[in-house]
Structure formats: structure tokens, C-alpha cells
C-alpha positions, 0 to 999 in steps of 0.5 A: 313666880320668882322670890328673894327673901333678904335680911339685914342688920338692923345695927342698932337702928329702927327696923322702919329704916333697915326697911326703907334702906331694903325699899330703896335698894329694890323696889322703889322708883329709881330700882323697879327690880321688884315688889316688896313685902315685910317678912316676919320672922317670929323670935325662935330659940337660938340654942347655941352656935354650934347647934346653929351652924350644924342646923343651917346645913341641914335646912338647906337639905331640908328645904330642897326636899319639902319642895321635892314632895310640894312638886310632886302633889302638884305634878299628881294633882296636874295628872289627875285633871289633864288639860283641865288643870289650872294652877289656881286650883291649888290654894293654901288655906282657901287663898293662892300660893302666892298671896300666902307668901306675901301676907304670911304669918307664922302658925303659933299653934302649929309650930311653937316657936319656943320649942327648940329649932332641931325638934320644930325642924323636925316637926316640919320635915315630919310631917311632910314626909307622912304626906310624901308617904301618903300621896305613894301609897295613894298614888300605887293604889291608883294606878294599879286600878287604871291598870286593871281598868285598862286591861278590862278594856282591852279585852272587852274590846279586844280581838280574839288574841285578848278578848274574854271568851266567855263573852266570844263564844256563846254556848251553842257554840261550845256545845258543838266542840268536842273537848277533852279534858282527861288523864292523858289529853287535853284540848286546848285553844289557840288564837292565831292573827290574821297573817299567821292562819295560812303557818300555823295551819301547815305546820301545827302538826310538826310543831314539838317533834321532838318532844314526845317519844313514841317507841317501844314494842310492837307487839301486832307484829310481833306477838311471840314476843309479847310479855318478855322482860327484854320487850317492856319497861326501861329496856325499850328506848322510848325515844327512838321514834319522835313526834308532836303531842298534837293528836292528829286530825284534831286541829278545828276552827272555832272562830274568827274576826277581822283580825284572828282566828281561834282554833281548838287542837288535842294534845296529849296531856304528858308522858310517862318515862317507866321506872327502873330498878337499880340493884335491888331498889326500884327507882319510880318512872317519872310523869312529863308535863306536855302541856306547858312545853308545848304552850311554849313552843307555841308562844315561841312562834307568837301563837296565842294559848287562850286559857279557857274554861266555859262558864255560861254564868260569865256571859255578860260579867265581864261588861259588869265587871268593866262598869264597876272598875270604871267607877272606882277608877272615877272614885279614887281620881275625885279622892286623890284629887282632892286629897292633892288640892288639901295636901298641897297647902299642908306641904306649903305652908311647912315649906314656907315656914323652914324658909321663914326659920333658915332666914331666922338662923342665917341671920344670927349666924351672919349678924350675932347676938342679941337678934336684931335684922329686918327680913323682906320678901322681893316679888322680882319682876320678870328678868330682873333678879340679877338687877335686883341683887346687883342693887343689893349687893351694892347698897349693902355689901363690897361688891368684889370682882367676879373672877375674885367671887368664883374662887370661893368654892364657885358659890355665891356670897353676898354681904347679907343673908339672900334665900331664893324662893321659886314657888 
């Protein structure tokens, strides 16, 4: 639905027939542009025309942005109901949008009008912008719970690439598996899809080959050197001879489903490079994680590492957990949408109230002291605004070539003071 707020001198005449003249020119028999609705703008403290002048750029800027959040609480509200969305939700207090704009009335209580302009358009722009600050902080608290909701059903319905297994494994299973959880070895799970069990089977043990240094003395086969100083420590290069921290042997299958399987393998936890003297001072050996390198090389070839650590009092949790995310998610829709539906009338009310005030200052601006116009509001009918203001431009202005019109800056000028509402 589309609206043109206008105004015109009244120029020392009755206001009845600055309205007739607006009728005439818009909205009546003989120019059927549109329906017609007096506009009263209440009298506001002028100040002065500096003050004035400066005021009108930034209710310009103003109004733009009090838009910018009306849409955003009906976009979110939108959202929130999905295909159960109907505009008519949105009221402003208890009636529709459009009927408050038609039968509008300034809010004394809420805006003094004898407070001066600046701080009542600051009281306005205000106000909205803690609503605009409220609906983010709503909003983020939302979706971050939508996403935990989301990742919860991923994994209670997932395969074994997400799935809690906890609730995969049961403990008899578990029981069955030889796991280690020691200084130097770790076992660890891997979930494997169903196109890459036949790889991963083949290739695990060479995975990481040249992470792990296995070299140094072999004293079974030579026991005389046993002992010497030449035969230990950081004389011995250590990674001469390489290979995988995966323990031999200890690849197993646990499980599987239609869409993976998850294996169990040992590896060594890390490695320790010997310490070293450097003169005098003894320079500590250094202990090398294995675990997350290995993790890496792992992901590297989209092989999944599952952290797990059984606990038989999760069994089931994660379901009750489900169930108690769905129902804050239930929750905070109902609160964000009703927050929405209230907040809505809130912004709009503020936003009709600066179009009321830029109307009132462009006004005295464009006709002088003292203030004397006669504001209306045209519900235009469909494809007739051009009509419209063709009608009023030749009803109260000098109508001027066109090509003359773009010169100026390339805006449009009009011999009256015409604002544009697209609620």
C-alpha cells in the first residue's frame, strides 16, 4: 500500500479550502488518483531556521532508518510463523497499520509536542534503536539455540560419523573392547563411510610414516655394547629408521550401519626426543604429542576421529537432552513472536510520528512564519501515483519541462511539500 503525505499554504485562507483544493486535485470524481485522509500535524516548537534546516537533513536519515528496523521486526516475525504468516498479525495498537495511518493522532503523552524538535527527534530515533538493539540480542539467542537444536538431531538421527556413541554403543559392547588409555598408548575410534572402509582398511598402518622415529641401539644383537656412552641418548639418531604410531595388529571393527563403520585402533600416545648437554648445561629432551598429529593426518583423508569416552549414565541423556532443546526452541519462537507482534506497533507508531514532524518542518521551511498549511494523506490507488502527483503539480505548482526537472541535482522538486510513505 502505497502513501503521499502533502502539504500546502493555507495563505491566509480557511484550512476547509486548502482541503477542498487538495480533494480536487487528487481525490475526487473528475481525478480518482486516490483516497483522501486530513493529516493532523499537532504545532511543535519551531526554534529557529538554521536549527530547522539542519533538522530536515537529519529526519530524512532518520526516517530511512526507523524503516530499516519496522522491516526487520516484520521480516523476523515473517520468519518466525513461516507459511502461517499473515500481515494482519501485525497490528498497531490492536488495529492495522493501515487504519492507524489513516485515522492517526498524535501521542501528547509519549511526545510532548512543546519539548523542542532535536530532543523529541531524539526521543523517537531513541527509542527505536533499543528496540532495534533488543530484537539482535533476541534474535542471536535464538538462533544459537536452533543451532544446538540442530546439531542434536543430527547426531540422534545421524550415522556413525556423528552420532553420540553413547547411545551407539551399549555396554556389553564396550566391555568386549580392549582399550588403552595409558602413558605411551592411546586407543582411539574412527568412523569410516561406507566407500572408504575397503582404503582405510589397507592403508591404516602406513598412515603417518614418518611421524615416529624408531632408531637406536640394538643391543640384542649387540650386547658388548650395552651401556656405552656413544650407544644412547642424543648420540643416536632416533629417526633413521621411521614409521606409523599405529600399533600393529590393533586395527578392529566395533560397528557399522548402513552408511559407516567404526573402527578402534592403538597408537602411541608420543615420543620423546632425549635431552642434551650443551657444554656444562643439560638441555631437557622434549615429549612430542602423536595423538593430534595423527588425528590430522586422519582428517586429511576424511577419515572421521570420534571422541569417546564411555559413560553408561549417558545412555539415553542424549534423547532427554533432544527433548528439552526442542522445547526452549518452542519457547523462545512463542516469546520472539510475540515480542515481534508487540514491538512492531512500538516502531511504527515512532515512524509515523517523524513523518508527522518532517511534514511539520518542511512545511515551515518551504511556506514561513507564522505556521499556517493544511496536511493530507492520499491512500493512492494502484498505478496511479505518477497520475497523482502529475494532478498536484499542475493544481499547485509550475509545472517545468522535464529535462529542465533533472538538471537539479537529478531530484525531484515540487511546489509543495510531498513525503512518500510505503508502509
Amino acid at each position: 500500500m502505497s502513501y503521499l503525505i502533502t502539504s500546502i499554504s493555507n495563505s491566509g485562507g480557511a484550512p476547509e479550502q486548502a482541503y477542498r483544493k487538495l480533494q480536487n486535485a487528487g481525490a475526487c470524481p473528475s481525478a480518482p488518483h486516490a483516497e483522501m485522509f486530513k493529516l493532523e500535524v499537532p504545532s511543535l516548537m519551531v526554534g529557529t531556521l538554521d536549527s530547522l534546516m539542519n533538522l530536515s537533513d537529519e529526519l530524512g536519515k532518520t526516517d530511512s532508518l526507523i524503516e530499516t528496523i519496522v522491516r526487520k521486526v516484520e521480516k523476523s516475525s515473517a520468519e518466525l510463523a513461516g507459511k502461517k504468516f499473515s500481515a494482519a498479525e501485525l497490528t498497531v495498537g490492536g488495529v492495522p497499520s493501515t487504519r492507524y495511518i489513516q485515522q492517526f493522532a498524535w501521542d501528547y503523552a509519549k511526545y510532548p509536542n512543546r519539548r523542542p524538535l532535536k530532543e523529541l527527534v531524539s526521543l523517537i530515533s531513541s527509542g527505536v534503536a533499543a528496540i532495534d538493539e533488543e530484537l539482535k540480542q533476541l534474535s542471536a539467542s535464538y538462533g544459537d539455540k536452533t543451532v544446538a537444536l540442530q546439531d542434536a538431531k543430527r547426531k540422534k538421527g545421524g550415522n556413525l560419523l556423528v552420532a553420540d556413541l553413547n547411545d551407539a554403543l551399549d555396554e556389553k559392547t564396550v566391555r568386549s573392547l580392549d582399550i588403552h588409555d595409558t602413558e605411551y598408548l592411546k586407543t582411539i575410534f574412527v568412523a569410516v563411510g561406507k566407500a572408504q572402509v575397503e582404503q582405510f582398511q589397507k592403508e591404516i598402518y602406513g598412515l603417518g610414516a614418518e611421524m615416529v622415529g624408531y632408531g637406536g641401539p640394538d643391543w640384542s644383537r649387540n650386547p658388548d655394547g650395552l651401556g656405552r656412552d656413544t650407544s644412547y641418548g642424543s648420540t643416536v639418531d632416533r629417526h633413521k629408521t621411521k614409521g606409523s604410531p599405529v600399533v600393529p595388529g590393533s586395527l578392529h571393527k566395533v560397528t557399522s550401519d548402513n552408511e559407516s563403520t567404526l573402527f578402534m585402533l592403538t597408537i602411541l600416545r608420543g615420543m620423546y626426543e632425549a635431552g642434551y648437554y650443551e657444554g656444562d648445561e643439560f638441555v631437557p629432551g622434549t615429549k612430542i604429542d602423536l595423538e593430534d598429529a595423527f588425528g590430522k593426518v586422519l582428517r586429511e583423508k576424511r577419515y572421521v576421529v570420534r571422541e569417546f569416552n564411555f559413560d553408561p549414565s549417558q545412555q539415553g541423556k542424549s534423547a532427554m537432552a533432544l527433548e528439552q532443546l526442542q522445547v526452549e526452541v518452542d519457547n523462545m519462537r512463542s516469546g520472539l513472536t510475540r515480542w515481534c507482534k508487540t514491538h512492531y506497533g512500538e516502531a511504527f507508531v515512532a515512524w509515523m510520528h517523524i513523518k508527522v514532524i518532517r511534514v511539520f518542518v518542511e512545511s515551515v521551511l518551504r511556506y514561513g512564519l507564522p505556521v499556517d498549511f493544511t496536511a493530507v494523506l492520499y491512500k493512492v490507488a494502484p498505478g496511479k501515483e505518477a497520475a497523482l502527483v502529475d494532478s498536484l503539480d499542475k493544481t499547485f505548482g509550475n509545472p517545468k519541462d522535464k529535462t529542465e526537472e533533472a538538471d537539479v541535482d537529478e531530484e525531484e522538486y515540487h511546489d509543495f511539500v510531498l513525503i512518500k510513505f510505503d508502509p
